[in-house]
C-alpha positions in Angstrom: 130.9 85.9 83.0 130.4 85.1 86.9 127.0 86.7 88.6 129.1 88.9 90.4 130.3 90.6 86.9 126.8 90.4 85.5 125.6 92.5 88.9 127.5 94.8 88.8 126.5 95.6 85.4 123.0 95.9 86.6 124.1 98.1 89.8 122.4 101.2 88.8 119.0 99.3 87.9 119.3 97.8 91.5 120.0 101.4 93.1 117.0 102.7 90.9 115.1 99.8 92.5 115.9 100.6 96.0 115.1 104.5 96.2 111.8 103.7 94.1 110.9 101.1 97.0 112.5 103.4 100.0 109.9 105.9 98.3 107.1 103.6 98.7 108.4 102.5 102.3 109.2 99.2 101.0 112.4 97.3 101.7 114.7 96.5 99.1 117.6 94.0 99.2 119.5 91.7 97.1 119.7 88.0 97.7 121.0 84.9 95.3 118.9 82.6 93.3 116.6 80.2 95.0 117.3 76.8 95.1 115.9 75.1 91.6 113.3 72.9 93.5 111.8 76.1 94.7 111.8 78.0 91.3 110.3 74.6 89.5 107.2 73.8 92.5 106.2 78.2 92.4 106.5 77.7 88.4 103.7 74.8 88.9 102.1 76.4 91.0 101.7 79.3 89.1 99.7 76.9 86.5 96.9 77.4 89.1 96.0 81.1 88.0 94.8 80.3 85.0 90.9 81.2 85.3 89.8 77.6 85.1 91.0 76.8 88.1 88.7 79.3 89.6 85.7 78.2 91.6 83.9 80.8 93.8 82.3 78.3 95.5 85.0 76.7 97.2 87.2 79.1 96.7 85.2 81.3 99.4 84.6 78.7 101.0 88.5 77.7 101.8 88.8 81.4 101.8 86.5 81.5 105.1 87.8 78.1 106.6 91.5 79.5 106.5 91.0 83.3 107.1 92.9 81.9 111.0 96.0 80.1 110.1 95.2 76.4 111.1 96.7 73.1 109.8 95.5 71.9 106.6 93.6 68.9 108.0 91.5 71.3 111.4 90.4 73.5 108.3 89.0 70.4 106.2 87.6 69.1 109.7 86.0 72.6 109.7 85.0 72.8 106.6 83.3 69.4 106.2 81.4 70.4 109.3 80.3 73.2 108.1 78.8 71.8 104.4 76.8 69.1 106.2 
């Protein structure tokens, strides 16, 4: 069966999907599969959820550095600034 058969099979779902969202003001739309290396680095980095990894200390603190968008290395500049 090609993805073309198997969505259209699922059409109604989808149309549920899309009033429920136009409802909430929300847009809806339908795109392809992401490439595998995107799917396989969000499925790593989902590992990073798990409540171990959580550290309020620098957690807030990153949190504060970043709360502008900034490069990665001018928020650790600002960061170790700040701790010392």
């Amino acid at each position: 069966m090609s993805d073309v058969a198997a969505l259209r099979g699922e059409a109604a779902k989808f149309g549920a999907t899309a009033q429920a969202c136009a409802r909430a003001g929300w847009e809806y739309r339908l795109v392809g599969a992401a490439e595998k290396i995107v799917t396989v680095n969000v499925w790593w980095l989902a590992g990073y959820r798990h409540r171990r990894h959580h550290q309020p200390g620098p957690t807030d603190a990153l949190r504060q550095v970043f709360a502008r968008p900034a490069p990665s290395m001018a928020g650790r500049r600002r960061r170790v600034t700040r701790s010392r």
